[in-house]
LUMKOL-400954 format. One record per atom (N, C-alpha, C, O): residue number from 1; residue in one letter; atom name; z, y, x. Coordinates in Angstrom, 3 decimals. Layout:
// residues N
   pos   code   site         pz         py         px
   NUM      a     CA          Z          Y          X
...
//
This chain:
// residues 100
   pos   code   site         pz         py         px
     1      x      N     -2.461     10.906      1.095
     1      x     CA     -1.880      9.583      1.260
     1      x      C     -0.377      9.714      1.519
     1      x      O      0.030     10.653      2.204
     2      x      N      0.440      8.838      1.016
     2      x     CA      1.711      8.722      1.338
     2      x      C      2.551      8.059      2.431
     2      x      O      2.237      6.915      2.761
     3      x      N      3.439      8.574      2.942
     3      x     CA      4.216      8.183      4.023
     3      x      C      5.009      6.949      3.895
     3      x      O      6.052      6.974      3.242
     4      x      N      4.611      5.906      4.447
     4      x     CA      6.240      4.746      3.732
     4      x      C      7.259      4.766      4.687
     4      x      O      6.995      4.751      5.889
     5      x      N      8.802      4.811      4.107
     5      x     CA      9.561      4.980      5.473
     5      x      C     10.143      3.025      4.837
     5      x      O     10.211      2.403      3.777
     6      x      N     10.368      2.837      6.020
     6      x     CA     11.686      1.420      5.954
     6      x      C     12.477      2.226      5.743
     6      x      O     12.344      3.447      5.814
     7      x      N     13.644      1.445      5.380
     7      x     CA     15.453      1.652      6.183
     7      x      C     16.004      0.659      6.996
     7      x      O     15.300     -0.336      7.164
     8      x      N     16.939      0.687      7.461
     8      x     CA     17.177     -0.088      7.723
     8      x      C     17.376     -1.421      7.052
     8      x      O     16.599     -2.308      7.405
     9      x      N     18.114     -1.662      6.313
     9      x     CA     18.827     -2.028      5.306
     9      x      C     17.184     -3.171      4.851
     9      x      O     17.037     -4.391      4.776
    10      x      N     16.536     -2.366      4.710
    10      x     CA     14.840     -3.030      4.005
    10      x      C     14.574     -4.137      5.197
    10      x      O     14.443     -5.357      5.090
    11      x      N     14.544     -3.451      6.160
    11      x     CA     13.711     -4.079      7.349
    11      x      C     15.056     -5.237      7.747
    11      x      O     14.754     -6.311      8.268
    12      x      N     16.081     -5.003      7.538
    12      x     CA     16.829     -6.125      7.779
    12      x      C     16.719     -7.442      6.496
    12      x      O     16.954     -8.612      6.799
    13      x      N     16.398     -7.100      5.310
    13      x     CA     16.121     -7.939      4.179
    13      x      C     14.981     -9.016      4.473
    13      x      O     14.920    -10.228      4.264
    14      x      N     13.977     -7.962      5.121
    14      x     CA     13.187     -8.660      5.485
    14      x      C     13.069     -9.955      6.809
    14      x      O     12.656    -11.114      6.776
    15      x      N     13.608     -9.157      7.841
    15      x     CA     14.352    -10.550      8.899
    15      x      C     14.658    -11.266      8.165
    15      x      O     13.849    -11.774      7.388
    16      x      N     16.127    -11.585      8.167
    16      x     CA     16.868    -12.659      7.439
    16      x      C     16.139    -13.414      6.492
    16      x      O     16.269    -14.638      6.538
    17      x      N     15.289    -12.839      5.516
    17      x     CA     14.181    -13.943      5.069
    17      x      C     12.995    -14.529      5.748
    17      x      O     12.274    -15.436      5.332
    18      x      N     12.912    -13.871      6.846
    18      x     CA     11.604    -14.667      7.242
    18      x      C     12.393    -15.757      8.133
    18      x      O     11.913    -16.857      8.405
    19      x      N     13.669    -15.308      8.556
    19      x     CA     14.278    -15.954      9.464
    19      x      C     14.840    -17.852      8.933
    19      x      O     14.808    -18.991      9.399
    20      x      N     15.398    -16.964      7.432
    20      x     CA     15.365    -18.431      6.731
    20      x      C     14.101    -19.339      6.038
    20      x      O     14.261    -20.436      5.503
    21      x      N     13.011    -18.732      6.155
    21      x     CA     12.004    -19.381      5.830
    21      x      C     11.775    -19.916      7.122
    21      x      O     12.052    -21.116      7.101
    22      x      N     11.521    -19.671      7.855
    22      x     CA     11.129    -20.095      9.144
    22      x      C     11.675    -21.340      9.799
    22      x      O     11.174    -21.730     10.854
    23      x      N     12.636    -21.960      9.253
    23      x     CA     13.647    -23.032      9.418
    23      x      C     13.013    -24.203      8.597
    23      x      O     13.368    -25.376      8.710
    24      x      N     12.171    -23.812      7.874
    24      x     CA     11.504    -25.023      7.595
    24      x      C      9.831    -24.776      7.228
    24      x      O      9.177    -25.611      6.604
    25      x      N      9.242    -23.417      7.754
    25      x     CA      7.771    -23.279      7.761
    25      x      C      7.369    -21.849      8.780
    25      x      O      7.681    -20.757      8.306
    26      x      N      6.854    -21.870      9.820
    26      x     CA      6.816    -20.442     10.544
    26      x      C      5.717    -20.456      9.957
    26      x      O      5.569    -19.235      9.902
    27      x      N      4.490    -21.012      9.292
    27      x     CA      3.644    -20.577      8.787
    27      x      C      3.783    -19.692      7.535
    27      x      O      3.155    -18.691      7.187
    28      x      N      5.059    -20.539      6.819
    28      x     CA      5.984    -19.587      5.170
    28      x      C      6.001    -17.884      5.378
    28      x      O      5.425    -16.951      4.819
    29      x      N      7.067    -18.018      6.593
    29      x     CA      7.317    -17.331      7.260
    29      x      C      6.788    -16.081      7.301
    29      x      O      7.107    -15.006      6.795
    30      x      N      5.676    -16.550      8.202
    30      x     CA      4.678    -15.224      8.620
    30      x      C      3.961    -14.923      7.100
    30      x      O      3.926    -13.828      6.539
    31      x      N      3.518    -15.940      6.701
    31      x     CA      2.809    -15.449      5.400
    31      x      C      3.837    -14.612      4.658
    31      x      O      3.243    -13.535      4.704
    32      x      N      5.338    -14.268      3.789
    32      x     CA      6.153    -13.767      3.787
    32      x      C      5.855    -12.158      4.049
    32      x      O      5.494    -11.282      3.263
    33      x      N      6.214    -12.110      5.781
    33      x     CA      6.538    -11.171      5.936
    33      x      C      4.540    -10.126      5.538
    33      x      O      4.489     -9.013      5.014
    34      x      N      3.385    -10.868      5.944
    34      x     CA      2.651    -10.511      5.279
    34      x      C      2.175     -9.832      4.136
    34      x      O      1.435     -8.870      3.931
    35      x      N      2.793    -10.585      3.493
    35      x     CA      3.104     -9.933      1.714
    35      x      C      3.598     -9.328      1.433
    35      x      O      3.460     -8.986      0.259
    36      x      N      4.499     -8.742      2.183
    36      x     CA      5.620     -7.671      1.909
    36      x      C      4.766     -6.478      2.469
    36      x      O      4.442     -5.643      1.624
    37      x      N      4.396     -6.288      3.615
    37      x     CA      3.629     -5.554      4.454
    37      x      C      2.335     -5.071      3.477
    37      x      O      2.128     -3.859      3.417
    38      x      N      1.469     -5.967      2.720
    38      x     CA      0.342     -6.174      2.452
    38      x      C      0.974     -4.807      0.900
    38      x      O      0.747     -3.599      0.966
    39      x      N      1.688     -5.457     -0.218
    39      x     CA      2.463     -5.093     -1.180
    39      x      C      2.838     -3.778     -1.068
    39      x      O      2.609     -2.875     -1.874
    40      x      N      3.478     -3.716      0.068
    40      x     CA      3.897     -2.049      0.229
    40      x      C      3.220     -1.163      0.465
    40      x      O      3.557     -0.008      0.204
    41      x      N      1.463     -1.652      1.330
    41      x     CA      0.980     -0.805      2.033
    41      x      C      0.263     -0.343      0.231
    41      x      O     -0.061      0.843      0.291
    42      x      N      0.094     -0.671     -0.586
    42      x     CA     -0.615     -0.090     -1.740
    42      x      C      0.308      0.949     -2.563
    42      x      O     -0.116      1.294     -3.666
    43      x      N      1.558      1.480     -2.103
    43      x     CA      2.026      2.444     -2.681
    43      x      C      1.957      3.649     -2.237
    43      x      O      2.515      4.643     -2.700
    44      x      N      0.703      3.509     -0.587
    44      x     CA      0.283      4.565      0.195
    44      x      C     -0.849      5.221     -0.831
    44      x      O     -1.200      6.389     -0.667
    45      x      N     -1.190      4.715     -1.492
    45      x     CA     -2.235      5.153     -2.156
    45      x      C     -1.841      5.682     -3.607
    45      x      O     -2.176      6.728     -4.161
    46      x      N     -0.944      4.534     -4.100
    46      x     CA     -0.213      3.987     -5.522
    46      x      C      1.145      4.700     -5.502
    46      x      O      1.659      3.961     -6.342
    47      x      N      2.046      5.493     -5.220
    47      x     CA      3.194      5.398     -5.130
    47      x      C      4.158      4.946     -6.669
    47      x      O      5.319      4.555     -6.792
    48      x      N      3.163      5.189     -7.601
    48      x     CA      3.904      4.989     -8.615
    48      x      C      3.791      3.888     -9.786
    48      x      O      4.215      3.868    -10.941
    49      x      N      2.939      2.851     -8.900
    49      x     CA      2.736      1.411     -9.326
    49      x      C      3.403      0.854     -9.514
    49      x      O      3.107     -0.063    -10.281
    50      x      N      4.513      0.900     -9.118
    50      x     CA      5.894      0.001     -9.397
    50      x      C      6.437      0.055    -10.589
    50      x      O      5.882      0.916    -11.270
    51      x      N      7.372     -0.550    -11.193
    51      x     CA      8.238     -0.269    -12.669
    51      x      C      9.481      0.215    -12.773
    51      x      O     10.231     -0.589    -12.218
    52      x      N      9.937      0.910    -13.103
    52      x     CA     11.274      1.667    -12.831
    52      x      C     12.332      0.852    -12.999
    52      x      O     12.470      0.430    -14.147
    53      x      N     13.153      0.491    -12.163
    53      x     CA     14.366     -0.166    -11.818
    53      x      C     15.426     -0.557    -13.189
    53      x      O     16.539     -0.036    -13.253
    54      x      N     14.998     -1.403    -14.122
    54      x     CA     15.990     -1.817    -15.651
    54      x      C     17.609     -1.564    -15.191
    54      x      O     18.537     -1.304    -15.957
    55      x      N     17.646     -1.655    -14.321
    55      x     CA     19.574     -1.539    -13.446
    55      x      C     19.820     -0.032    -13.607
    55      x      O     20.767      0.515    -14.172
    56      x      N     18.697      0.556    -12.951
    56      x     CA     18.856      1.845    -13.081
    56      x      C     18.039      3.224    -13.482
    56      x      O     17.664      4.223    -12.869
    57      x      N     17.951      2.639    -15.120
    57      x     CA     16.692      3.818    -15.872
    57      x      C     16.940      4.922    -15.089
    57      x      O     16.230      5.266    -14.144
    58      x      N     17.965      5.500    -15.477
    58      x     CA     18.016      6.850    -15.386
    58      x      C     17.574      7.736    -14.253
    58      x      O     17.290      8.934    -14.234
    59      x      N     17.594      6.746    -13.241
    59      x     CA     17.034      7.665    -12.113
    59      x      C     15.294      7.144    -12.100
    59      x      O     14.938      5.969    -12.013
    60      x      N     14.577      8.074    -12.186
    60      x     CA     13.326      8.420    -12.306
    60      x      C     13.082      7.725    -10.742
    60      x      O     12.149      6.933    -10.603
    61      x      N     13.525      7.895    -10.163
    61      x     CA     12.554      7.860     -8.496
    61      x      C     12.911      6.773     -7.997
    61      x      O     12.650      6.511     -6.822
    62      x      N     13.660      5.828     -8.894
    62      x     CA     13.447      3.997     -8.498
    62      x      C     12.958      3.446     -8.674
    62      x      O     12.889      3.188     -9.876
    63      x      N     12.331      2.877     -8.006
    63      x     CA     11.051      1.775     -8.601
    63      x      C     10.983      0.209     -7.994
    63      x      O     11.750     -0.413     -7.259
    64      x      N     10.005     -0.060     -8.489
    64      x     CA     10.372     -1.676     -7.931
    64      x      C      8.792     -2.414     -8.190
    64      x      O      8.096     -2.135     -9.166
    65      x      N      8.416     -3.344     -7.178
    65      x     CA      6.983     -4.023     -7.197
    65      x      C      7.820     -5.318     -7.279
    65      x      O      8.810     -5.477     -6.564
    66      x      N      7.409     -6.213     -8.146
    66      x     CA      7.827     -7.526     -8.385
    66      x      C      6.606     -8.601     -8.193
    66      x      O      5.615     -8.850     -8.878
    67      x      N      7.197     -9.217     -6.754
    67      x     CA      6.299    -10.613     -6.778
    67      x      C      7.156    -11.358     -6.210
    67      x      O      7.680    -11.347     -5.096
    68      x      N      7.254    -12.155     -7.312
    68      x     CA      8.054    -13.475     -7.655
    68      x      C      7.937    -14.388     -6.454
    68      x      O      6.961    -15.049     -6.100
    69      x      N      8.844    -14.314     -6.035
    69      x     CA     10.762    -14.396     -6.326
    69      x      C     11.238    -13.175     -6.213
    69      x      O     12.314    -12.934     -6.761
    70      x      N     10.344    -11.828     -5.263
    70      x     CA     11.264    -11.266     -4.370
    70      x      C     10.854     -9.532     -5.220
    70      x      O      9.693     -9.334     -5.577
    71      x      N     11.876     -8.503     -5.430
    71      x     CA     11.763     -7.794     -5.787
    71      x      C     11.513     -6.206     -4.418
    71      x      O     12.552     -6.016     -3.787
    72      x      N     10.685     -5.518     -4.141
    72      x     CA     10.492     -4.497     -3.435
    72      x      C     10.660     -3.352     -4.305
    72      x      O      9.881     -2.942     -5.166
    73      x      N     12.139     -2.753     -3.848
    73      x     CA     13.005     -1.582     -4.426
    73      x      C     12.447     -0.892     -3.376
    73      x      O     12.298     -1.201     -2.194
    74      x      N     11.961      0.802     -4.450
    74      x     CA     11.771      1.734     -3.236
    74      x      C     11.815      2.857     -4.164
    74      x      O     11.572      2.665     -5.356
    75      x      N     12.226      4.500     -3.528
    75      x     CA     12.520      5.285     -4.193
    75      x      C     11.419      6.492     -3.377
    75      x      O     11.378      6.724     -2.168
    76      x      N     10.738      7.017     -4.271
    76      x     CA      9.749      8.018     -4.537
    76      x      C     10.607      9.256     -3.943
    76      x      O     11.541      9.756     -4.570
    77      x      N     10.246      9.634     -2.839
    77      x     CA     11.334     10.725     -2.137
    77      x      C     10.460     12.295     -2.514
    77      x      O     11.071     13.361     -2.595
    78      x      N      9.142     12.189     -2.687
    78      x     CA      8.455     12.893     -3.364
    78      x      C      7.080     13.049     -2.829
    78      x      O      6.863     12.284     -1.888
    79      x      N      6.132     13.783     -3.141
    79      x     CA      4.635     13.629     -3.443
    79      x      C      3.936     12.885     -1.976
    79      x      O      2.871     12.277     -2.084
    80      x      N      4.651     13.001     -0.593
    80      x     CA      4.198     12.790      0.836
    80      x      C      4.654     11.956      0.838
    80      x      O      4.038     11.116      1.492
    81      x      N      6.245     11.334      0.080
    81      x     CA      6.835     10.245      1.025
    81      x      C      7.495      8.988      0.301
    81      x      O      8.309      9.432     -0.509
    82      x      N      7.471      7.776      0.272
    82      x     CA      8.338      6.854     -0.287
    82      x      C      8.946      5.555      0.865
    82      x      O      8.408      4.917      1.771
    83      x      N     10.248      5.583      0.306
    83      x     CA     11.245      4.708      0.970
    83      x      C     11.682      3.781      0.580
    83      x      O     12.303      3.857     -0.480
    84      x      N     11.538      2.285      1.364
    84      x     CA     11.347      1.195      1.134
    84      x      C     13.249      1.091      0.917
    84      x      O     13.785      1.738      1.817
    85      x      N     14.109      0.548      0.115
    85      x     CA     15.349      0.542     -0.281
    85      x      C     15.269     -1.260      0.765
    85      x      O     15.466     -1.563      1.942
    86      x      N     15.006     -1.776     -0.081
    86      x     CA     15.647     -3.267     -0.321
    86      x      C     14.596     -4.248     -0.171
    86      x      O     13.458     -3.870     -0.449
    87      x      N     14.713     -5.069      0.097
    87      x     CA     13.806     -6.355     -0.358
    87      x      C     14.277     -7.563     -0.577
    87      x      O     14.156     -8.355      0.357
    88      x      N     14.908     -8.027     -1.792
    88      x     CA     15.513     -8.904     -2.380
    88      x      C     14.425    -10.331     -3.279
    88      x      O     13.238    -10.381     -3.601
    89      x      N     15.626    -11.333     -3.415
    89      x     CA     15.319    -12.254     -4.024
    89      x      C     15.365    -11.982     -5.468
    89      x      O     16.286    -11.174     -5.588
    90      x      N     15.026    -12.145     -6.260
    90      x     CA     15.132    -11.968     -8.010
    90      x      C     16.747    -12.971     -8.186
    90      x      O     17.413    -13.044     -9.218
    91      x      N     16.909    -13.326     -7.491
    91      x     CA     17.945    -14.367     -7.693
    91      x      C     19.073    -13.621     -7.455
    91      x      O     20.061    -13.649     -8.189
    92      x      N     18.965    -12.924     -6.416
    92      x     CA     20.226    -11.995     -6.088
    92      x      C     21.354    -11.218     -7.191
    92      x      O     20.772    -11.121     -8.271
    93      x      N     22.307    -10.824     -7.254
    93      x     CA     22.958    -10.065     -7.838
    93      x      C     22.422     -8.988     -7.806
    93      x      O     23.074     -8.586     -6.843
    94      x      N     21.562     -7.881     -8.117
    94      x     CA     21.123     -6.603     -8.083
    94      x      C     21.952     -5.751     -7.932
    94      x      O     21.920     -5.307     -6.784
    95      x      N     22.845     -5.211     -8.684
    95      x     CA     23.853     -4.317     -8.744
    95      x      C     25.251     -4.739     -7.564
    95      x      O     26.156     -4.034     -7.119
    96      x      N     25.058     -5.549     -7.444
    96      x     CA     26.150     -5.904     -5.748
    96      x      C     25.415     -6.018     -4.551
    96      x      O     25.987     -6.331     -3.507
    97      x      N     24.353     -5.823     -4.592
    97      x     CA     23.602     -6.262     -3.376
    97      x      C     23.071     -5.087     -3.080
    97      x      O     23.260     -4.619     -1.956
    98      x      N     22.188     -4.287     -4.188
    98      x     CA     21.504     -3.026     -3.896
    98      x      C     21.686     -2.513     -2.569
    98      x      O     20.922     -2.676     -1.618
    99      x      N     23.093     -1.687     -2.597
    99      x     CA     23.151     -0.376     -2.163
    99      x      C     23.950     -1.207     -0.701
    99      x      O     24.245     -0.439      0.215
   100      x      N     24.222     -2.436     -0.537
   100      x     CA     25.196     -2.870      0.423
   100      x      C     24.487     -2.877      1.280
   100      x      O     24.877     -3.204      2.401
//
């Protein structure tokens, strides 16, 4: 089974959205952060379920689980371990937002 790490960076994506959902549903909210939780925990098993990052073919060990709206970027650190990058809106700028 595989290791999932956050980053920071992930786990802060994730606040700030539940934080703005929450302003008009704590039920949104929690369901939200649920799905993200729920989504990720299947790459413990799956690590390579995701689709490789269109922004960035070339690197093999990016990947990405897409459920609409929100995209879960995570990079395959290798056979024990994967790291949660990002958790973005599809709406976002990808390539300005990524790595910030």
């Amino acid at each position: 089974m595989v290791t999932i790490e956050f980053t920071p960076k992930s786990l802060d994506d994730i606040e700030i959205t539940a934080i703005y959902i929450s302003q008009t549903s704590e039920k949104y909210a929690e369901m939200f952060v649920e799905m993200i939780f729920r989504e990720v925990n299947y790459l413990s098993k799956h690590p390579l379920i995701g689709r490789y990052v269109p922004e960035f073919e070339e690197d093999s060990t990016l990947r990405e689980l897409i459920r609409p709206p929100y995209r879960i970027v995570y990079r395959v650190v290798n056979s024990e371990r994967v790291d949660i990058l990002r958790v973005l809106r599809s709406s976002q700028n990808f390539l300005t937002d990524m790595f910030q």
